[in-house]
N, CA, C and O atoms as CSV, one atom per row, in Angstrom:
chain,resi,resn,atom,element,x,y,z
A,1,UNK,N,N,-18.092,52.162,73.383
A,1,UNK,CA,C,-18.565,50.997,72.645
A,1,UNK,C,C,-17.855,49.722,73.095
A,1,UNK,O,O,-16.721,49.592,73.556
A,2,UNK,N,N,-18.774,48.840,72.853
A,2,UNK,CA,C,-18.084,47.209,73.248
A,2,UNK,C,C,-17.124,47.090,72.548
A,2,UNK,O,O,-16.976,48.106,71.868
A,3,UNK,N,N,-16.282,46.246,72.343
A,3,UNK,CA,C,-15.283,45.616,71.528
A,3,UNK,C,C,-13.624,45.677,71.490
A,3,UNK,O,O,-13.065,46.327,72.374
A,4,UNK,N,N,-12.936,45.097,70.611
A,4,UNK,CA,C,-11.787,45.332,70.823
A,4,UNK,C,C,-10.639,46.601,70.398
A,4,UNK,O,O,-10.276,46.805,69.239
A,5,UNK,N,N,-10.299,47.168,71.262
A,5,UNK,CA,C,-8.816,47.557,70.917
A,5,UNK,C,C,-7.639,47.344,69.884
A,5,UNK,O,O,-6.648,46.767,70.332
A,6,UNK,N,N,-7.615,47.827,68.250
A,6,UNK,CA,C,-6.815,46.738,67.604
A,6,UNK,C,C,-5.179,46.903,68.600
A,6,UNK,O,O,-4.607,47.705,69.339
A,7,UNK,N,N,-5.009,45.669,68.047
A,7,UNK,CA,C,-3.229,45.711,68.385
A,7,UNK,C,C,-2.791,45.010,67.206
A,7,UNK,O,O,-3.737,44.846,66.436
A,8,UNK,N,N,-1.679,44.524,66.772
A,8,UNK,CA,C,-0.541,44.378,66.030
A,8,UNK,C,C,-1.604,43.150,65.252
A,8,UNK,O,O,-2.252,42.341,65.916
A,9,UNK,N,N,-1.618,43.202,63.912
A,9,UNK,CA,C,-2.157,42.773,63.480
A,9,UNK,C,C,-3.523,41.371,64.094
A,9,UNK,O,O,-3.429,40.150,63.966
A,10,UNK,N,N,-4.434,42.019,64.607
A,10,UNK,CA,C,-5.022,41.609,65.558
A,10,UNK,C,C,-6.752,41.674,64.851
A,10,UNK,O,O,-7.703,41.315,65.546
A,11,UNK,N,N,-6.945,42.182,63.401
A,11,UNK,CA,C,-7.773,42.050,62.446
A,11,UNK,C,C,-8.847,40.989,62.487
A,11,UNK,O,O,-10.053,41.201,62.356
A,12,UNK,N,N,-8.052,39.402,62.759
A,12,UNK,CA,C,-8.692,38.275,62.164
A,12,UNK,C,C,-9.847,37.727,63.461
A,12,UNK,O,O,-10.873,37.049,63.392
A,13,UNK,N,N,-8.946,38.543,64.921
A,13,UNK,CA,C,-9.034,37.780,65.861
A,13,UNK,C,C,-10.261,38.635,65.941
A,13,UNK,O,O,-11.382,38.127,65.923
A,14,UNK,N,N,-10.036,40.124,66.041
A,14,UNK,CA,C,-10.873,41.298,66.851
A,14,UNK,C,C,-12.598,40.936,65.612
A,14,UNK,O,O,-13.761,40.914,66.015
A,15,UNK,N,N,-12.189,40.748,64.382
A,15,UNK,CA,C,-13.382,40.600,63.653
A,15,UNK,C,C,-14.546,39.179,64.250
A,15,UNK,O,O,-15.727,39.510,64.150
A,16,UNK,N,N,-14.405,38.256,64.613
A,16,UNK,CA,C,-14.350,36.922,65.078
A,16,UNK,C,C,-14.773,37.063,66.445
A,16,UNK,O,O,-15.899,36.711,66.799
A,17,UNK,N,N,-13.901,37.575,67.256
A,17,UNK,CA,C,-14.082,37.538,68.995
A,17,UNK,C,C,-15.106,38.529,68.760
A,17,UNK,O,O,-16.189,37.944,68.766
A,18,UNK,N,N,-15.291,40.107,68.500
A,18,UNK,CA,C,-16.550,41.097,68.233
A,18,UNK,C,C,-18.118,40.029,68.187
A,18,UNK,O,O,-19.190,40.346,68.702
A,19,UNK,N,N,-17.893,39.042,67.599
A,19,UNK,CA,C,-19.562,38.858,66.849
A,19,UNK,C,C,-19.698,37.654,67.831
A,19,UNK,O,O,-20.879,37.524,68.154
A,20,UNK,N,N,-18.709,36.534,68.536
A,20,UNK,CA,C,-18.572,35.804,69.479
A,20,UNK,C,C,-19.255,36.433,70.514
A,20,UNK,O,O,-20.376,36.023,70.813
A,21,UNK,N,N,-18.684,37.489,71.183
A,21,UNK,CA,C,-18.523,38.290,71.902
A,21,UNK,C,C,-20.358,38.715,71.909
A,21,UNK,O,O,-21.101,38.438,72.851
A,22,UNK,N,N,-20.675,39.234,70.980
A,22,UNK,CA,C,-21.933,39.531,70.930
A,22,UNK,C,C,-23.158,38.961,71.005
A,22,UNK,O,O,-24.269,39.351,71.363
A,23,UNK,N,N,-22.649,37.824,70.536
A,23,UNK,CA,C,-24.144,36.447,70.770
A,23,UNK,C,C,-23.598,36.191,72.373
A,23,UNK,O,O,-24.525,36.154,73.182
A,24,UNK,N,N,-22.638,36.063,72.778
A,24,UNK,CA,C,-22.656,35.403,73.839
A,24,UNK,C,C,-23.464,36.811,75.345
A,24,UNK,O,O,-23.774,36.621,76.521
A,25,UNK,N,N,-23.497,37.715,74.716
A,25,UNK,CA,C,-24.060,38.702,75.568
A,25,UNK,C,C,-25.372,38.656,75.195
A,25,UNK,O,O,-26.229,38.633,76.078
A,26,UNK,N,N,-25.687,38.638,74.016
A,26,UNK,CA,C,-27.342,39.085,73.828
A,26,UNK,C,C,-27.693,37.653,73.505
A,26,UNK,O,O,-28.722,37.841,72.855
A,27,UNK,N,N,-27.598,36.942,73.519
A,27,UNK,CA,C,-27.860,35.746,73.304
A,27,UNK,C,C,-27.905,34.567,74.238
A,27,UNK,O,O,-27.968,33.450,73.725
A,28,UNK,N,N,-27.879,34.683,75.568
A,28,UNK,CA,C,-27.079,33.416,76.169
A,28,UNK,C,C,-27.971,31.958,75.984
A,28,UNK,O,O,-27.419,30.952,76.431
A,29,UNK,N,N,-29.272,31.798,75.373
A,29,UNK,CA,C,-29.593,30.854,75.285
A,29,UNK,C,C,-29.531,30.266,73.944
A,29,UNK,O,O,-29.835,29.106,73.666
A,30,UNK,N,N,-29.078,31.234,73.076
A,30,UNK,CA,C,-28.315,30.422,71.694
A,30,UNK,C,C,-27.172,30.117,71.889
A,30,UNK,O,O,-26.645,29.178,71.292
A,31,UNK,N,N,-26.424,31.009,72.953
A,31,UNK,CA,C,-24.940,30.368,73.049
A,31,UNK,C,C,-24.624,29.199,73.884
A,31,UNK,O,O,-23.640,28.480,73.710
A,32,UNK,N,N,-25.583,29.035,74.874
A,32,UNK,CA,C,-25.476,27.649,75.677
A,32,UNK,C,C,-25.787,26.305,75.085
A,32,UNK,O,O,-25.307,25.247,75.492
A,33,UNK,N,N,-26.906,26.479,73.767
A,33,UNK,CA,C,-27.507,25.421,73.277
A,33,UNK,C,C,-26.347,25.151,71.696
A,33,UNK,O,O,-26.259,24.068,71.118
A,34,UNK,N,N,-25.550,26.485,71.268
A,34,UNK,CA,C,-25.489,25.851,70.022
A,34,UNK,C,C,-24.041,26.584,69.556
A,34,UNK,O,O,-23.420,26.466,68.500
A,35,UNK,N,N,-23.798,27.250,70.552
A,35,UNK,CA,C,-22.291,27.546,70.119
A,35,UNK,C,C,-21.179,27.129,71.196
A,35,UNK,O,O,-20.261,26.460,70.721
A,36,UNK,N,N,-21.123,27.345,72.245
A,36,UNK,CA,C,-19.905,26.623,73.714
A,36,UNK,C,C,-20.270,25.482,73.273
A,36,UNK,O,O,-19.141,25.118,72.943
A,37,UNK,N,N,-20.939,24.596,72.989
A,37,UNK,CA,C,-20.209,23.162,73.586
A,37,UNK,C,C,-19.725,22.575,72.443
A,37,UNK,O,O,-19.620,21.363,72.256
A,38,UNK,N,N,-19.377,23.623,71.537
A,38,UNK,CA,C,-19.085,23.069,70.082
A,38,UNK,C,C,-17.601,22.439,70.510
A,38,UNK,O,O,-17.577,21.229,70.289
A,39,UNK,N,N,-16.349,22.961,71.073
A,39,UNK,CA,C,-15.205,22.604,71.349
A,39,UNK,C,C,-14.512,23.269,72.390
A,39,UNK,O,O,-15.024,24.200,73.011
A,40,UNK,N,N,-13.321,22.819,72.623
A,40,UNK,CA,C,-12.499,23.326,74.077
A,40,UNK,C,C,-12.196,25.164,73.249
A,40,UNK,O,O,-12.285,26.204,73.902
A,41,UNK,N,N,-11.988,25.126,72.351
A,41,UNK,CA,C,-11.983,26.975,71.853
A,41,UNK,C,C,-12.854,27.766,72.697
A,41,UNK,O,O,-12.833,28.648,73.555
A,42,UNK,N,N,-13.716,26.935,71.961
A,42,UNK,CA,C,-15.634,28.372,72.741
A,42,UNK,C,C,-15.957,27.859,74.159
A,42,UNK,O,O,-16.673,28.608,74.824
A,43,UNK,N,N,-15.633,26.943,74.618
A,43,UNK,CA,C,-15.414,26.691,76.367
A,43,UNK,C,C,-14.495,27.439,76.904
A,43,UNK,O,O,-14.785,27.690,78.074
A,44,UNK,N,N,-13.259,28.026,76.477
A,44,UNK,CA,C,-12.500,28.506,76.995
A,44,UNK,C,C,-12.647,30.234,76.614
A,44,UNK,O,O,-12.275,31.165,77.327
A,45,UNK,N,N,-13.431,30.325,75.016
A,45,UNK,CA,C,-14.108,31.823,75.187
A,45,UNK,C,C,-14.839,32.227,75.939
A,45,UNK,O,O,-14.825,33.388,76.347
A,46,UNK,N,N,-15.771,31.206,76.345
A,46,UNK,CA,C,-16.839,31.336,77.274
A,46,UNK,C,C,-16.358,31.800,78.442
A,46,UNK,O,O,-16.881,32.804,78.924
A,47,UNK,N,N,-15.146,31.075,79.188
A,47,UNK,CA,C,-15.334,31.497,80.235
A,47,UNK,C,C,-14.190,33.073,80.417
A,47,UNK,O,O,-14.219,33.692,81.481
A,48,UNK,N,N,-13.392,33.474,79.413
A,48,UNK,CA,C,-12.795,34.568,79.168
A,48,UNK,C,C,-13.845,35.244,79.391
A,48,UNK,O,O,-13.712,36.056,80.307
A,49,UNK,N,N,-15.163,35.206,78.738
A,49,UNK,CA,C,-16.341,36.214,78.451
A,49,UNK,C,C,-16.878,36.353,79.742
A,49,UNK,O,O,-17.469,37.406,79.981
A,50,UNK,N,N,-16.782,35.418,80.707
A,50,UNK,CA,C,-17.027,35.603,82.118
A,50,UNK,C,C,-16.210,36.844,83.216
A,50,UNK,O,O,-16.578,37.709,84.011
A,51,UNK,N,N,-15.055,36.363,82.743
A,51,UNK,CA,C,-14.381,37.095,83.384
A,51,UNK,C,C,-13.946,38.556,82.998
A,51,UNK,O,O,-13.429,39.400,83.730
A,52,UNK,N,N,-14.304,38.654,81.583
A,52,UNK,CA,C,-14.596,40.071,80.951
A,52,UNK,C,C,-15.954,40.862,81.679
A,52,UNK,O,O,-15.925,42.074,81.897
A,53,UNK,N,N,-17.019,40.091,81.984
A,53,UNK,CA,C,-17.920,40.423,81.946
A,53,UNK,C,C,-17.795,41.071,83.780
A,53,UNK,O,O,-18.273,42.037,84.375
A,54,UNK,N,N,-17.069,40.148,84.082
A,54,UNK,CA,C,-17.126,39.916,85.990
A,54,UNK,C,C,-16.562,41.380,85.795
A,54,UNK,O,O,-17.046,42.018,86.730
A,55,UNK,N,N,-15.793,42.199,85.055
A,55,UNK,CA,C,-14.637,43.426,85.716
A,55,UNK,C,C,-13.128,42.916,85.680
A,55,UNK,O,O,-12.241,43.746,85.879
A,56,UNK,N,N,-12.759,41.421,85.403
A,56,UNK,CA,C,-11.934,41.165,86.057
A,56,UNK,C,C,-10.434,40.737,85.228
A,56,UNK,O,O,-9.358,40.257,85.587
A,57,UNK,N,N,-11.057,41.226,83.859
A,57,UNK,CA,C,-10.088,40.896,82.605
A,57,UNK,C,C,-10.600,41.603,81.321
A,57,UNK,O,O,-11.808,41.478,81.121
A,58,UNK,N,N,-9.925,42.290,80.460
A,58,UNK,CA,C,-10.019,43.779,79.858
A,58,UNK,C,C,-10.239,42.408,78.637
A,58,UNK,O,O,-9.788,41.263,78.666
A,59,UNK,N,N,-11.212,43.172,77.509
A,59,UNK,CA,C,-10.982,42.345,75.951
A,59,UNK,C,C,-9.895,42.039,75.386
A,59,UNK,O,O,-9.779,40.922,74.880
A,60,UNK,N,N,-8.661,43.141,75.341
A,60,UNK,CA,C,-7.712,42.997,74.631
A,60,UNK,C,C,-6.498,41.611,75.686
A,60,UNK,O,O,-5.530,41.101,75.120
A,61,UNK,N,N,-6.869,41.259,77.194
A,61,UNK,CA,C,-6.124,40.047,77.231
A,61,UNK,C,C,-7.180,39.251,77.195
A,61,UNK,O,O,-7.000,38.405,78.071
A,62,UNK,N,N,-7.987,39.103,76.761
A,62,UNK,CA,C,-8.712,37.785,76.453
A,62,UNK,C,C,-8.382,37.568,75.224
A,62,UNK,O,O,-8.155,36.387,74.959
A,63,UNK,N,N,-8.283,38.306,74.400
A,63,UNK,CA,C,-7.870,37.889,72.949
A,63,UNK,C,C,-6.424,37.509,73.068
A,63,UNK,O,O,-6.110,36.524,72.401
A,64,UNK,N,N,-5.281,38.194,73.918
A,64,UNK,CA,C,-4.340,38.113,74.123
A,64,UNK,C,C,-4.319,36.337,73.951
A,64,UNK,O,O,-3.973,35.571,73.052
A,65,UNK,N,N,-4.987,36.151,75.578
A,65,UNK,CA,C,-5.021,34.472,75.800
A,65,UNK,C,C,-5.087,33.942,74.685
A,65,UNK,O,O,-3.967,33.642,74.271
A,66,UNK,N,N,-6.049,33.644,73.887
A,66,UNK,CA,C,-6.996,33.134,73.318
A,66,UNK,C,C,-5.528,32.876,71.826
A,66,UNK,O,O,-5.212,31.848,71.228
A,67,UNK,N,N,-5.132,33.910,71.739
A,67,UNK,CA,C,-3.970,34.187,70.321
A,67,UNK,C,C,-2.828,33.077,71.041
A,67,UNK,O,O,-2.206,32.260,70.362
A,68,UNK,N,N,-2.729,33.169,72.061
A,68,UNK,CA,C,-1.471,32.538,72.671
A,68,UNK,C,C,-1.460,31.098,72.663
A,68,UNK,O,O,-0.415,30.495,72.417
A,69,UNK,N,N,-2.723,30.395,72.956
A,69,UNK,CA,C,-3.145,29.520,73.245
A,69,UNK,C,C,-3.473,28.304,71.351
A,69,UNK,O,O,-3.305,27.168,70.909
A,70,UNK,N,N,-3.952,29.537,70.996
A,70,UNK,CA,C,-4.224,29.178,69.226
A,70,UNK,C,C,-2.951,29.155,68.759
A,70,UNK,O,O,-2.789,28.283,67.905
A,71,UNK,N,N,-1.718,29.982,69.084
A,71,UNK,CA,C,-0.461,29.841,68.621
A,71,UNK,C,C,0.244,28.844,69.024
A,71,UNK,O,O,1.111,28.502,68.219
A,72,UNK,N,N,0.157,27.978,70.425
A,72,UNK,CA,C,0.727,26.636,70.813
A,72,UNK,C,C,0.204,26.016,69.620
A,72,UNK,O,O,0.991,25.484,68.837
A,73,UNK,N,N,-1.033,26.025,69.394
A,73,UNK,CA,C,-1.685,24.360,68.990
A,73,UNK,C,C,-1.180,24.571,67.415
A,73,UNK,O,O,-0.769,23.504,66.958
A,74,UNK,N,N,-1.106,25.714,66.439
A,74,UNK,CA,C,-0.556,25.386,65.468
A,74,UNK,C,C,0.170,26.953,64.984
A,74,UNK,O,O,-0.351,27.841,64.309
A,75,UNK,N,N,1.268,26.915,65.475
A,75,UNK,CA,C,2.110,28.702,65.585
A,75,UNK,C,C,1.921,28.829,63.766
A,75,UNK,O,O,1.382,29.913,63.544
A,76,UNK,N,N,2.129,28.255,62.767
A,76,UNK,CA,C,1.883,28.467,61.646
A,76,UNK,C,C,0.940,29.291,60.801
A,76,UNK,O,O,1.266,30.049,59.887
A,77,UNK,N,N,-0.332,29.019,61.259
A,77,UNK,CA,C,-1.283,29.312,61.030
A,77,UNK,C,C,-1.515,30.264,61.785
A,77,UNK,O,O,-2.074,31.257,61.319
A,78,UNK,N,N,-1.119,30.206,63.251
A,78,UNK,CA,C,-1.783,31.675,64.106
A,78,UNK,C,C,-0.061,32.214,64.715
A,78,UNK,O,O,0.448,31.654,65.686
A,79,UNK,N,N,0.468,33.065,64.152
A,79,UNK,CA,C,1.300,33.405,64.352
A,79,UNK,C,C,1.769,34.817,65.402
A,79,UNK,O,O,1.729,35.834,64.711
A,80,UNK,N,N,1.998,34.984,66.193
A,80,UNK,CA,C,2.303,36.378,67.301
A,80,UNK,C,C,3.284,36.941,66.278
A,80,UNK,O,O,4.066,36.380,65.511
A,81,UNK,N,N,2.971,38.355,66.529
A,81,UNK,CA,C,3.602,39.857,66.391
A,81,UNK,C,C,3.163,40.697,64.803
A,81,UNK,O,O,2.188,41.305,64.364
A,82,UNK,N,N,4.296,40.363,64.400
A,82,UNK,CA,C,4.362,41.214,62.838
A,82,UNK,C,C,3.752,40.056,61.516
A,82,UNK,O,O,3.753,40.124,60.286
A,83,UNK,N,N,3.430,39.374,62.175
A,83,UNK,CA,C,2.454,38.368,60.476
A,83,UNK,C,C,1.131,37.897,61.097
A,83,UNK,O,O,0.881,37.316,62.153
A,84,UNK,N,N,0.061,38.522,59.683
A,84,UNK,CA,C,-1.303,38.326,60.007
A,84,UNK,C,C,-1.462,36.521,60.138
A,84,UNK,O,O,-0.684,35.614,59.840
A,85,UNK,N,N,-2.926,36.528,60.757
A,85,UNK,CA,C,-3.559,35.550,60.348
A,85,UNK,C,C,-4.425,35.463,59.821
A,85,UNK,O,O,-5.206,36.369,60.110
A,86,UNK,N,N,-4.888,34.607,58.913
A,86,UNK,CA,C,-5.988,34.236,58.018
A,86,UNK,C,C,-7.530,34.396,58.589
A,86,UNK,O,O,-7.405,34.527,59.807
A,87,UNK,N,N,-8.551,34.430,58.334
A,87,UNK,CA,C,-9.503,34.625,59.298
A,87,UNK,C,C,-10.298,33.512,58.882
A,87,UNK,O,O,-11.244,33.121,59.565
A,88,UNK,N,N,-9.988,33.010,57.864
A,88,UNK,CA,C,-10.446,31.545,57.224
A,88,UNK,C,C,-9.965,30.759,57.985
A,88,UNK,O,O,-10.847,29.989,58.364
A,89,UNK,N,N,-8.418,30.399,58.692
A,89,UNK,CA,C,-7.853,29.158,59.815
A,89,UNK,C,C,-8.670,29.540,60.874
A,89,UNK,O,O,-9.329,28.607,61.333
A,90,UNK,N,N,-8.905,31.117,61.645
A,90,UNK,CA,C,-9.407,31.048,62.387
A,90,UNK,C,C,-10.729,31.011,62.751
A,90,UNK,O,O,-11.077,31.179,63.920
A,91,UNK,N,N,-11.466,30.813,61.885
A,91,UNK,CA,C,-13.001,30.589,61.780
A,91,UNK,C,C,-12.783,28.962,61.341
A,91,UNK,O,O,-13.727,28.409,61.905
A,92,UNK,N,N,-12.109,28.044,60.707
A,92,UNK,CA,C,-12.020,27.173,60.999
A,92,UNK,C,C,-11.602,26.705,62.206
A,92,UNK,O,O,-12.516,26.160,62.825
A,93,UNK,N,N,-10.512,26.720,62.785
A,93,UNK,CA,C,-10.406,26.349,64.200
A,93,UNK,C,C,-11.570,26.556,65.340
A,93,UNK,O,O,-11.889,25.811,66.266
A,94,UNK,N,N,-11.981,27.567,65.024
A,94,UNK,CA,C,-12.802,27.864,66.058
A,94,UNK,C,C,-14.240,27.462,65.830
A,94,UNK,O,O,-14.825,27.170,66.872
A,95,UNK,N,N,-14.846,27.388,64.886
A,95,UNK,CA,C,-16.086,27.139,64.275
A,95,UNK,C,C,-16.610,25.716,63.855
A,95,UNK,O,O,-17.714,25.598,63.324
């Protein structure tokens, strides 16, 4: 099956990236017209989803990225290792 691998509290992301993940496969002309150009987030999912798609990067480091990258811009809210994140910040941030 498609999808993610959980890892360490990885709930908010894997629920979120899954359904991302899914329009942007069965969907690509709803995702070109009405979800990527929403912000630099889903431009930069987008092209993770490329390179998932190419062979050339596994789901679990695209989410990796994606957590790492959400943790610069506000570590509070998206925090690495042993404390969840909200899936409300991250559907705001991203949405």
């Amino acid at each position: 099956p498609i999808g993610f691998k959980w890892s360490n509290q990885s709930c908010a992301y894997d629920s979120l990236f899954t359904i991302l993940y899914h329009v942007y496969v069965t969907s690509p002309e709803v995702w070109a017209t009405y979800v990527s150009p929403q912000n630099n987030y889903l431009c930069l999912f987008e092209d993770l989803c490329k390179e998932v798609q190419g062979g050339d990067m596994s789901m679990e480091k695209m989410r990796a990225q994606l957590r790492t990258v959400l943790n610069k811009s506000n570590f509070e809210y998206f925090p690495l290792n042993h404390v969840g994140t909200s899936i409300d910040e991250l559907c705001a941030e991203f949405l």
